[in-house]
N, C-alpha and C positions, 0 to 999 in steps of 0.2 A: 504494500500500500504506500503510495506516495504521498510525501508531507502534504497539508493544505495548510494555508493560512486566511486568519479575517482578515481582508485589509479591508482600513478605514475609508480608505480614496474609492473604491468599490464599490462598497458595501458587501462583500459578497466573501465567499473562500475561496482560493486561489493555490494551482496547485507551486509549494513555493521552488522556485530555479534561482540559484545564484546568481550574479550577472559572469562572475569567474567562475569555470568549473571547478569543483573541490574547495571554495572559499566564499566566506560572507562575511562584509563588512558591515557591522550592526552600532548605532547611534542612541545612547538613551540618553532623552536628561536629565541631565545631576539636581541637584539640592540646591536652595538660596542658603547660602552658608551665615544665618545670621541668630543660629540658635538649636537646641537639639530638634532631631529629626524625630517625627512622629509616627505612629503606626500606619498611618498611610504611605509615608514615605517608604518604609520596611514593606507594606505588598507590591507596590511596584519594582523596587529593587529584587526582591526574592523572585516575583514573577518573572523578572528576567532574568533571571539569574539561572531561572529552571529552564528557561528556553536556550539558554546558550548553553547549558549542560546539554540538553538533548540534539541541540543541531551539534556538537562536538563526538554525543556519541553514535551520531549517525555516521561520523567518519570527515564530520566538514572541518577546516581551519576558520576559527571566528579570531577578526578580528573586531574587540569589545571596546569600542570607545566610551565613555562617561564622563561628563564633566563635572567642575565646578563653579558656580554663580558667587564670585569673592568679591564682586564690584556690585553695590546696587543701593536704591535707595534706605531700605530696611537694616542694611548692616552699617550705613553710616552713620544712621541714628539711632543702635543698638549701640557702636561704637560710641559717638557724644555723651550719651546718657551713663556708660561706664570711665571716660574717659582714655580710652586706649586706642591706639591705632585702629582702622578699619581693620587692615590687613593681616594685624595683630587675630582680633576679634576673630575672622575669617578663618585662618589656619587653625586654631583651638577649636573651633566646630567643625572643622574637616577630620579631626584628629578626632574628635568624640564620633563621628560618622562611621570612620574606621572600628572604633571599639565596638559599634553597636552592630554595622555586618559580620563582623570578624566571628562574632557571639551566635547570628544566626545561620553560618554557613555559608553568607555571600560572599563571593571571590571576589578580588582584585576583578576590576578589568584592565582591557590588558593597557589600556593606557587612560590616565587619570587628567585632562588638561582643566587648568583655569585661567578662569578670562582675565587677570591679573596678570599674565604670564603672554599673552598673546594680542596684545593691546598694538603690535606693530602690524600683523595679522590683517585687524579689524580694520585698519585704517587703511589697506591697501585696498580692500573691500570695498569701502563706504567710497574711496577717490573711483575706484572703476565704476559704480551706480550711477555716480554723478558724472560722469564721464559717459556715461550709455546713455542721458536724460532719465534716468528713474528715480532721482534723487535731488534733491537742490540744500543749499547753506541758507540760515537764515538768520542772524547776529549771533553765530559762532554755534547754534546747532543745525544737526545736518537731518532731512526729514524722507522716508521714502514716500515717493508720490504714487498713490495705489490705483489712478487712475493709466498710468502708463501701464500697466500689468492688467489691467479688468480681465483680459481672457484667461489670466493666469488664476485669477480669484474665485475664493469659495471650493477647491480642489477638494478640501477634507470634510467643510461645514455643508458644502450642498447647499450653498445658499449666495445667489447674485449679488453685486453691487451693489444694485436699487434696493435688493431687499434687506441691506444691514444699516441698523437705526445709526445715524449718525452722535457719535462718542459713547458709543455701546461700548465699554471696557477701555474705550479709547479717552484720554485726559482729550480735550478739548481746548485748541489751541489757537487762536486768533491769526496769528503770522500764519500759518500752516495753511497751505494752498485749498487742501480740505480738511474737515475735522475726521475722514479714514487714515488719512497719510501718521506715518508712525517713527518714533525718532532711532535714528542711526548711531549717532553721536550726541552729545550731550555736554551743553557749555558748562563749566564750573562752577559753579555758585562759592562764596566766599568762606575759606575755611576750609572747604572740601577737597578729597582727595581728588590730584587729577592730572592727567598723562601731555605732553605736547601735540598738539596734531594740525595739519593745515588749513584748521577753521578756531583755531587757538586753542588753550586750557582745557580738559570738560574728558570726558568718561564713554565707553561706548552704551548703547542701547543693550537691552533685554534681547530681544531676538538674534540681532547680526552676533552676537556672542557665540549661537549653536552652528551656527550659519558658517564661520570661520571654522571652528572647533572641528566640526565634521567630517569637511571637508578637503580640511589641513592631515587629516589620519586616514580618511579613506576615498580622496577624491570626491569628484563632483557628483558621481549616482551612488547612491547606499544602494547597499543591500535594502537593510530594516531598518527602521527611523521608530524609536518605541515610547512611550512616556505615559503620563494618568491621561484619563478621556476630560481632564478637566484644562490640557494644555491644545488640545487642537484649535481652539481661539481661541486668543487671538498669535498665542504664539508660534504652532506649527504652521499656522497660516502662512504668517511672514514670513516664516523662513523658505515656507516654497517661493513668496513671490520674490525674495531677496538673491536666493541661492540660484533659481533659473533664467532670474535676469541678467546675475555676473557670470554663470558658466554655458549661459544661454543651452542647455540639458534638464534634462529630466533629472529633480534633486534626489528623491525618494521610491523606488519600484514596491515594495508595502509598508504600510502603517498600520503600525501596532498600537494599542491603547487599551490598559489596564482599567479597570473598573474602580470603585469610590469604596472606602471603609466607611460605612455610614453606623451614624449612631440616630437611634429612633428615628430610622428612611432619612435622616440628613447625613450631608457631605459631613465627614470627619476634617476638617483646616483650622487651623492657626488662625486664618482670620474670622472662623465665627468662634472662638476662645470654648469650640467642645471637643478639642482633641487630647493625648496621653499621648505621652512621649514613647520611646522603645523604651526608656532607660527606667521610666516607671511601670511600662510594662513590665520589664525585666525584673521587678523588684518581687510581683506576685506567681510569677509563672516563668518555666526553664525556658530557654532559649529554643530547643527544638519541638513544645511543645506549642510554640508562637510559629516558628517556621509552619510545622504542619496543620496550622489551625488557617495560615493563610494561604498555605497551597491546598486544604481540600475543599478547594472551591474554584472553578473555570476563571482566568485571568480576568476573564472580560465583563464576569456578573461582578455585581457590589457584594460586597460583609458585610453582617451585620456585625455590628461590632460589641462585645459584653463579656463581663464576666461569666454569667451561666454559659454561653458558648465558648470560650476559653478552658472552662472545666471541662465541659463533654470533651472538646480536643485531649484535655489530659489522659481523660478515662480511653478516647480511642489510643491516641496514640502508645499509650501503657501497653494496649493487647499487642502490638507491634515489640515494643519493646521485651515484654514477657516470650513472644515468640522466637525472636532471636535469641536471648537469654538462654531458650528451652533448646533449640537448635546450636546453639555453640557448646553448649553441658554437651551432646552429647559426642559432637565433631574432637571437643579438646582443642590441645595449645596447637594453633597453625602456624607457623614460621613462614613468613613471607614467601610465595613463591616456588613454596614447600608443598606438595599435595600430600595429605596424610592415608597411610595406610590401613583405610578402614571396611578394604572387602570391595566385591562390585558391586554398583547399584543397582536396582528392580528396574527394566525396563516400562515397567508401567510410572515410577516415577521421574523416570527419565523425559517420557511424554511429556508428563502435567507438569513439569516444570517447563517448556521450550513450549504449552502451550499456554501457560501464566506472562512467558515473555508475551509471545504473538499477541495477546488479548490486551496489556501493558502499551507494548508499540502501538497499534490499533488507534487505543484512545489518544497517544500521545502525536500522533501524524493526523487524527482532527484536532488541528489548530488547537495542539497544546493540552488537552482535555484532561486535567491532571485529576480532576472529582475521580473520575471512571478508571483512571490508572491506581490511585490511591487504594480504590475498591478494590483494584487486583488483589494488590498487596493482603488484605484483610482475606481473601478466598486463599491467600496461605496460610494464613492461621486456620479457616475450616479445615484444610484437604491434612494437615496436619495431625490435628484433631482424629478426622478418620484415619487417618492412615496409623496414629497411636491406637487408637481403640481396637483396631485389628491386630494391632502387635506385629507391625513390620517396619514401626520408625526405629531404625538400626543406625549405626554412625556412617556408613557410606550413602542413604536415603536421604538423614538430616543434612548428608555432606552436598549433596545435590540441591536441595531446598535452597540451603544456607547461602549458598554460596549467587545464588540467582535471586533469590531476594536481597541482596549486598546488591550486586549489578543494576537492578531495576533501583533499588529506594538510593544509591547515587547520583541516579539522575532527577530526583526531587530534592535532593540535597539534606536528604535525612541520615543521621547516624546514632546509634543503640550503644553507645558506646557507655561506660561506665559513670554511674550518675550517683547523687549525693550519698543516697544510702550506701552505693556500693562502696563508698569511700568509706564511711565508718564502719563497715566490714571487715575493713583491712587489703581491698582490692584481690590483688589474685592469691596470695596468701590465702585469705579467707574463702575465697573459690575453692581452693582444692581443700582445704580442712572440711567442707560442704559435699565435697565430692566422699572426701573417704566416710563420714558419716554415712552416708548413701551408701558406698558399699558395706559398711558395718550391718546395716539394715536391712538389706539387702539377704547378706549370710545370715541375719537371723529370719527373717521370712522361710527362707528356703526348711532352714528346721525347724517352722513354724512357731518360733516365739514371738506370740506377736507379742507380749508386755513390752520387751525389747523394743519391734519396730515400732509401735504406736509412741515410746517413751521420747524414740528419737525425733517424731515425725512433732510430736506437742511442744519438746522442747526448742527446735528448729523455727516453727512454727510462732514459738513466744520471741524469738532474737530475731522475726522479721524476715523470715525464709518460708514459704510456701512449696511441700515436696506436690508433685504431680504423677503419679502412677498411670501409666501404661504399659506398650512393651518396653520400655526402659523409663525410670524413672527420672523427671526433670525438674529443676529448682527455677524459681523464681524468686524476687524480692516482692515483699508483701503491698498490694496499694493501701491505702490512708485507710486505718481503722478496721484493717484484713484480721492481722496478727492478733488482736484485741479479745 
């Protein structure tokens, strides 16, 4: 099955092609760096961050551009009010940006530019506009004229000229030949930070910032051009009519757009003062139970966003964890690289796992479909389930399982790896002191003492271990008020 994607410009699914064979150059935008990033910010970053895991694991080269917004109105006056350089300001919230992906499993992209840093860029930009006639200077700011582009308008919004209200989002400007036309550059106001450039002092615009960035990493057509559905106006707007009027080309071949975290059916933002930070999120709930509470849901619907939904995430995502937990007990210590010698596997589960991929890929080649891929995941905890009840999850089955559900929850950016309790355990110490209890228990079943196993199974049980009998017995760490 061949990838499809929604694009925005569309409307529709589209099956997706490179424009280079074996490579996609992918654009999202970055953050206004003028403060911590909020839980909305975290779904659209994780969102793409699952999209370029899976176009990677289809075998493509991504190159991941991202930027950063370090120049703007908001962080000069975040800065004033603290009293510290902008750019100061700026860097210390790129750096908490970092701690808050790093936390949820977002990668690096592959390259990080800000608009602080490319300010010679922009400028080259904004003299060739005006140089094309799409642009003109007006007491040292520079403004794009949106009637010079009308064929180019409305690309993403579907919506004409005539039909956008005049200073809809747009500041309303007097000098400004129309009140659509949008500023490129920007004269410096007194006090403010601000670069030299051949209409004097002053800063560049909001949009030419992505406009440069882009295109300076991946040339003048993307691949993917990705961001919240809340930036297609007025800002992806622009940058079509900015970007194909200097490279006169096609800026964009799909547009991507992530869906809203809404609290009570409204938009989650900063500016209506009802959003949580990651870093408060992070205060009540673990990192990967935030990643998969925002990936089991299609990129392109809203969240609801809440606590009681936060917790069911816990409670799902726990049965994922427990299952891995029960499938590595039975595989043992894997040395990288190392295939362990634990027997051949049942042909029958050799099937249902290569058909758990097929069914995984499936959802994930319609345009991302990660709700329906996530489900896979959880149809391994059933088929596990059965397959212990019958008494044939052996360590070369669990080792087949194990090892394809690692491959699949990779590419959502999930990892089981050892978590709070497991630490006051003692880690893997404590693992095997679990295991041999198990086999103590085990020799006493066999000659039926149960006072023995039951003794072992209650006191394990009271230290926050949960044994699980099947054909081979597996441990789990107990959820909240199990062990009780």
């Amino acid at each position: 099955m061949a990838l499809r994607v929604y694009n925005t410009e569309t409307r529709r699914k589209e099956e997706f092609t490179p424009l280079k064979e074996g490579h996609v150059g992918m654009y999202v935008c970055g953050p206004t760096v003028y403060d911590n990033c909020h839980i909305g910010h975290a779904r659209s970053y994780v969102a793409f961050d699952v999209i370029r895991r899976y176009l990677e694991y289809k075998g493509l080269k991504v190159t991941y551009v991202q930027n950063f917004t370090d120049v703007d109105d908001k962080i000069i006056k975040r800065a004033l009010e603290q009293g510290v350089p902008p750019l100061v300001l700026s860097e210390n919230f790129i750096q908490e940006y970092f701690k808050d992906m790093d936390l949820l499993n977002v990668r690096r992209a592959s390259v990080h530019p800000k608009a602080s840093e490319m300010i010679p860029d922009m400028i080259h930009v904004i003299e060739g506009l005006i140089g094309s006639g799409n642009a003109y200077e007006v007491e040292g700011d520079v403004y794009f004229e949106v009637e010079t582009a009308r064929e180019k308008f409305g690309t993403l919004r579907h919506q004409s000229l005539e039909d956008m209200r005049d200073g809809a989002r747009v500041e309303i400007d007097t000098r400004k030949r129309s009140p659509k036309d949008f500023a490129l550059w920007k004269s410096a106001k007194e006090g403010e930070i601000s670069w030299d450039s051949p209409w004097g002092p002053g800063r560049p615009g909001w949009h030419i910032e992505c406009s440069t960035m882009s295109t300076k990493y991946l040339g003048p057509t993307l691949d993917i051009h990705g961001g919240g559905m809340d930036l297609i106006f007025p800002h992806h707007e622009s940058e079509v009519l900015q970007s194909e009027c200097f490279n006169d080309r096609k800026f964009a071949r799909y547009w991507l757009h992530n869906g809203f975290v809404e609290i009570n059916s409204e938009k989650m933002s900063k500016s209506l003062k009802n959003f949580f930070t990651i870093k408060e999120v992070l205060e009540r709930f673990p990192p990967m139970v935030i990643r998969f509470f925002l990936v089991y849901t299609h990129y392109r619907s809203p969240i609801d966003f809440s606590d009681v939904a936060l917790e069911e995430a816990q409670r799902s995502f726990g049965r994922l964890v427990d299952l891995h937990g029960a499938l590595s007990g039975l595989v043992g210590d894997v040395s990288e690289g190392v295939i362990p010698d634990l027997g051949t596997p049942d042909d029958e589960v050799l099937k249902l796992a290569y058909e758990l991929k097929s069914s995984f890929t499936d959802a994930m080649d319609d345009d991302f479909n990660t709700r329906i891929a996530v489900s896979v995941l959880f149809r391994f905890d059933s088929e596990v389930k059965r397959i212990r009840a019958g008494g044939n999850l052996n360590g070369a089955n669990a080792y087949v399982l194990l090892s394809m559900m690692d491959e699949l929850s990779n590419i959502l950016g999930f990892e089981y790896g050892a978590g709070e309790d497991d630490d006051e355990l003692g880690g893997e110490l404590a693992g095997s002191l679990v295991q041999l209890l198990i086999d103590i228990r085990r020799e006493a079943r066999a000659r039926k003492d149960w006072a023995t196993s039951d003794a072992i199974r209650d006191r394990l049980k009271e230290l926050g271990v949960i044994l699980e009998d099947g054909g081979e017995t597996t441990w789990r760490m107990a959820r909240p008020g199990e062990s009780e």
